[in-house]
C-alpha positions as CSV (number, residue, x, y, z in Angstrom):
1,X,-7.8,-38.3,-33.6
2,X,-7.2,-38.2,-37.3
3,X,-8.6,-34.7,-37.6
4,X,-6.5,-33.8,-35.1
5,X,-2.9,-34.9,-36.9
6,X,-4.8,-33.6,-39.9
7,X,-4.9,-29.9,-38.5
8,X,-1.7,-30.7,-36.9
9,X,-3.0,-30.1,-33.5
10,X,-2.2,-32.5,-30.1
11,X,-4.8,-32.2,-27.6
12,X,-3.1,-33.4,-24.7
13,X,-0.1,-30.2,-25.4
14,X,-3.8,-28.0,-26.0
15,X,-4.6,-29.1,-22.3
16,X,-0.8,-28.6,-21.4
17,X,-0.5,-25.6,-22.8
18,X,-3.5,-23.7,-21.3
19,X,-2.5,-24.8,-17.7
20,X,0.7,-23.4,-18.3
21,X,-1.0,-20.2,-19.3
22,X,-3.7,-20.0,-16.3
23,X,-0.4,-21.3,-13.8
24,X,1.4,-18.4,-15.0
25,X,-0.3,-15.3,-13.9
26,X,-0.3,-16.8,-10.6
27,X,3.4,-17.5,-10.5
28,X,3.7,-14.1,-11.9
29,X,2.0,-12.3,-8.6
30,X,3.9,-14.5,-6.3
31,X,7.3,-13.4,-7.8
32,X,6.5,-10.0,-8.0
33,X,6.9,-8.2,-4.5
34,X,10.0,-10.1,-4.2
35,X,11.0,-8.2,-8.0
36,X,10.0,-4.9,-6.4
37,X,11.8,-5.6,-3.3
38,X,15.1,-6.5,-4.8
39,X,14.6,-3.7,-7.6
40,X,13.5,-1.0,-5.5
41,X,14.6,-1.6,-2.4
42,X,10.8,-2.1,-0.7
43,X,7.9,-2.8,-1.3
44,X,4.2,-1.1,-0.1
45,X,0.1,-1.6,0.1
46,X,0.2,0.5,-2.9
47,X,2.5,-1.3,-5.0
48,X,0.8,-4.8,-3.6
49,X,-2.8,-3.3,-4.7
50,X,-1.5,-3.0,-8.3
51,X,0.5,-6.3,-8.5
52,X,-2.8,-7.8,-7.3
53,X,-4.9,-5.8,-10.2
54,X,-2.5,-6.2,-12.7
55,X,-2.2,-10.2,-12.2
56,X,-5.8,-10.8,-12.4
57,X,-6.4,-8.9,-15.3
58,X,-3.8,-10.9,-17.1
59,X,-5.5,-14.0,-15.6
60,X,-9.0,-12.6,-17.1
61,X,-7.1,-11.9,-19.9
62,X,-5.5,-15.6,-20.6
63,X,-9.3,-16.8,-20.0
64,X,-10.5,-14.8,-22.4
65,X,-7.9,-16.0,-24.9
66,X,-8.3,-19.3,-24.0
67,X,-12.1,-18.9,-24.7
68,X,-11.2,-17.8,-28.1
69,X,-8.9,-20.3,-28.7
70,X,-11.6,-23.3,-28.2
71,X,-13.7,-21.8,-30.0
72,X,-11.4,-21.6,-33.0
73,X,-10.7,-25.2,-32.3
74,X,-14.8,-25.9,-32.5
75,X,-15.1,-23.8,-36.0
76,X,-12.2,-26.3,-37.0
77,X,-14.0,-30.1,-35.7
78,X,-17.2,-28.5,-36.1
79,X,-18.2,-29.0,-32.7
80,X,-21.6,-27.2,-30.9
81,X,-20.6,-25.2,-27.9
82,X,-20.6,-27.0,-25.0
83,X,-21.0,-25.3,-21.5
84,X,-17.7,-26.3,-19.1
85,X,-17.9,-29.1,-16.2
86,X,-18.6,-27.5,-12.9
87,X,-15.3,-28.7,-11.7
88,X,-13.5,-26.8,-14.8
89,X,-15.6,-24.0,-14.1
90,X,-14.7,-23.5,-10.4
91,X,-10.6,-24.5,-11.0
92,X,-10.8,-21.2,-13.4
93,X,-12.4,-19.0,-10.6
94,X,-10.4,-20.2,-8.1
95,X,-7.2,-19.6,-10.0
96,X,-8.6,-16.0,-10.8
97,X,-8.9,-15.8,-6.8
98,X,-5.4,-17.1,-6.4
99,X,-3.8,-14.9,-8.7
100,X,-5.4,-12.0,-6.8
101,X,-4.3,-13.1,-3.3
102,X,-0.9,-14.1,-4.2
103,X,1.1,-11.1,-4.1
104,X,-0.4,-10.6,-0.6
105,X,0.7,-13.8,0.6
106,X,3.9,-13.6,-1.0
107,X,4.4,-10.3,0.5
108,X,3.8,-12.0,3.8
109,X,6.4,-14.3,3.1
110,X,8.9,-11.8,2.0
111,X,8.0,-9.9,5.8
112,X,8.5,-12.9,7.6
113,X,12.0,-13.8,5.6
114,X,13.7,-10.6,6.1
115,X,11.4,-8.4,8.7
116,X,9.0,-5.6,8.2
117,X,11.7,-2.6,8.6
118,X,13.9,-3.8,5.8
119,X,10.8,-5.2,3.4
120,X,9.8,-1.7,3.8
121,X,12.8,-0.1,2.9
122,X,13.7,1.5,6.4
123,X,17.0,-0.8,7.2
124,X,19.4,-2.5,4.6
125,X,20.2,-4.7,7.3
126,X,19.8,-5.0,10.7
127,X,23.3,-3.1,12.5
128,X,23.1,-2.9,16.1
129,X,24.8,0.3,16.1
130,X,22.8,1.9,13.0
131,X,19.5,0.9,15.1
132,X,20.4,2.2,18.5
133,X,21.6,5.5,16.7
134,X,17.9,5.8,15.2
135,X,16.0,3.8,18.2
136,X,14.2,0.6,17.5
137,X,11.8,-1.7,19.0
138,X,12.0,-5.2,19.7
139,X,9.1,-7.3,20.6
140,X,9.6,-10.0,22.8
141,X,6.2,-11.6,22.7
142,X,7.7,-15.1,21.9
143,X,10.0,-15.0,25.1
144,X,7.9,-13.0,27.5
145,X,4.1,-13.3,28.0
146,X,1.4,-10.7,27.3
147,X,2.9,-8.2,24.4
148,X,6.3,-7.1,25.3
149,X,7.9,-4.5,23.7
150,X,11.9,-3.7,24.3
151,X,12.3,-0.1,23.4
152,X,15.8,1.2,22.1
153,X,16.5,4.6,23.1
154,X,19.5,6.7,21.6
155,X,21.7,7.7,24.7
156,X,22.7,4.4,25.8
157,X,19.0,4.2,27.8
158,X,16.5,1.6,26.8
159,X,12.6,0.7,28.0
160,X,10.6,-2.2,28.1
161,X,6.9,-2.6,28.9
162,X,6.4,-6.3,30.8
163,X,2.9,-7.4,32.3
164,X,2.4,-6.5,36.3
165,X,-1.0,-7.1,37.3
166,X,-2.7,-6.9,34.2
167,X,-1.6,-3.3,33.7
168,X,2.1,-2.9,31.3
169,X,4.6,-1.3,33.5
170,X,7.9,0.4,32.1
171,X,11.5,-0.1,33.0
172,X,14.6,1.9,32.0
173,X,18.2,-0.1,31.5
174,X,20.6,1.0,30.4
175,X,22.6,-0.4,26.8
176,X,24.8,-0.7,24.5
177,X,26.0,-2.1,20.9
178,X,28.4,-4.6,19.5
179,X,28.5,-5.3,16.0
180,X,26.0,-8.5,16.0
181,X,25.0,-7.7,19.6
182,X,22.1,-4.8,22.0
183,X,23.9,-5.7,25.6
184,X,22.0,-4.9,28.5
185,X,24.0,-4.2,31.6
186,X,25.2,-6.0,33.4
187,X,26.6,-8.1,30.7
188,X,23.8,-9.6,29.1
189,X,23.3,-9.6,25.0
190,X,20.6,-9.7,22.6
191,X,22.2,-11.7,19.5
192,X,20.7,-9.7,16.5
193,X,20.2,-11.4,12.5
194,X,21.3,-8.8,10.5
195,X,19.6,-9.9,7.7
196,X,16.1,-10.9,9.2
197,X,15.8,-8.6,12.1
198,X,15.5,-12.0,14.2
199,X,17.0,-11.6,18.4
200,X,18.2,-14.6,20.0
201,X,19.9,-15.6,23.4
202,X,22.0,-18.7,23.7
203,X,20.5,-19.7,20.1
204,X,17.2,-19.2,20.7
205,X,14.9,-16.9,19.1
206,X,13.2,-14.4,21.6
207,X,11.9,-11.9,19.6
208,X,12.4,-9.6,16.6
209,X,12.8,-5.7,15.5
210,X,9.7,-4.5,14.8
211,X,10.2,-0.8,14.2
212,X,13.3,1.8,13.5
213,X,12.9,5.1,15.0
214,X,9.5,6.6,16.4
215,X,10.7,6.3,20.0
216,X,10.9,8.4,22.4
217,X,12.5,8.7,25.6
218,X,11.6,6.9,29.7
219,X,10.0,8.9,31.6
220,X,12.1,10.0,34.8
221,X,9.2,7.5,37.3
222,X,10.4,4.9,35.3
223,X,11.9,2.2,37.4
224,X,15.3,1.6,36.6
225,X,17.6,-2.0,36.2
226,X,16.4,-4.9,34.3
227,X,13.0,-6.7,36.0
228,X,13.1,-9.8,36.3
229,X,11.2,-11.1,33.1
230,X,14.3,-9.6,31.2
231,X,16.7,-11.1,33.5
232,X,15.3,-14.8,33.2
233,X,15.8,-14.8,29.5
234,X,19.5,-14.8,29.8
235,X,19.7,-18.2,32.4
């Protein structure tokens, strides 16, 4: 301990201090696709291959200074070189993993927050009338079983796919938009979060925009009114 005022040096803010600089990197890659987002307006595989890169070579890189750091500190007590506890060992390559994965799982965080049209740049918010201009889809898994996909047509003519007999059977209705609201006639509305992309009836979430644009128009055997799957959403 003497040695250690001596050379002015506190080991518990040398311990301190180097988890700060492992923790950081990390921090650093979960921030970042949210700092390209807001920045640039989205954010992409490519750009979330770099962040990933670029965080763990700082990571390798505060290691490696770390590394010389201790063995500065040994030159100074005149310590032999000691190899690191197991534990020690496998907290640094599981931070080095971490700092790798975490702008990926930030990313996923930032899709789920505010949708995957406007993480990718496509929307700046969800408008009703802004979507049904350029067609969107809206999946309806969560309401409806089986995958079920609520296509917005421009023209005032929608689709959706439900389940019949294994096989996924189309149905035109028609539509049209409020401000906050995709209405299905007769009277029926699809509540729409602007900012996440999030459609609700009565309060409760039944699905989400998926896609804007890409969609194409109902065939003319396509049966027409809502089926019945759609209509029992709105009871």
């Amino acid at each position: 301990m003497r040695r250690h005022a001596c050379l002015g040096l506190d080991p518990l803010a040398e311990s301190r201090g180097a988890a700060i600089a492992l923790v950081a990197p990390i921090l650093a890659g979960v921030s970042s696709p949210w700092a390209v987002w807001i920045t640039a307006g989205s954010v992409g595989a490519t750009a979330l291959a770099v962040s990933s890169v670029l965080m763990a070579g700082l990571y390798l890189h505060v290691v490696w200074w770390l590394g010389d750091r201790e063995a500065e500190l040994r030159r100074h007590f005149g310590r032999r070189y000691r190899p690191p506890p197991p534990d020690l060992a496998l907290a640094v390559c599981m931070g080095l993993a971490a700092s790798m994965l975490a702008p990926g799982l930030s990313a996923l965080a930032l899709v789920d927050r505010v949708g995957l049209p406007r993480a990718a740049g496509l929307v700046e918010s969800y408008d009703p009338a802004a979507l049904g201009a350029a067609g969107a889809a809206i999946d309806l898994s969560p309401a409806i079983p089986s995958r079920t996909v609520l296509e917005v047509i421009p023209g005032g003519v929608a689709r959706v796919f439900v389940p019949r007999f294994g096989n996924p059977t189309p149905f035109a209705l028609s539509w049209n938009a409020t401000p906050a609201e995709f209405c299905i006639a007769p009277r029926r509305c699809l509540s729409v979060d602007r900012s996440s992309g999030r459609v609700s009836i009565h309060n409760e979430v039944v699905g989400r925009i998926t896609s804007v644009g890409n969609v194409s128009s109902p065939n003319a055997s396509d049966l027409l009114g809502p089926p019945w799957e759609i209509l029992n959403l709105f009871r």
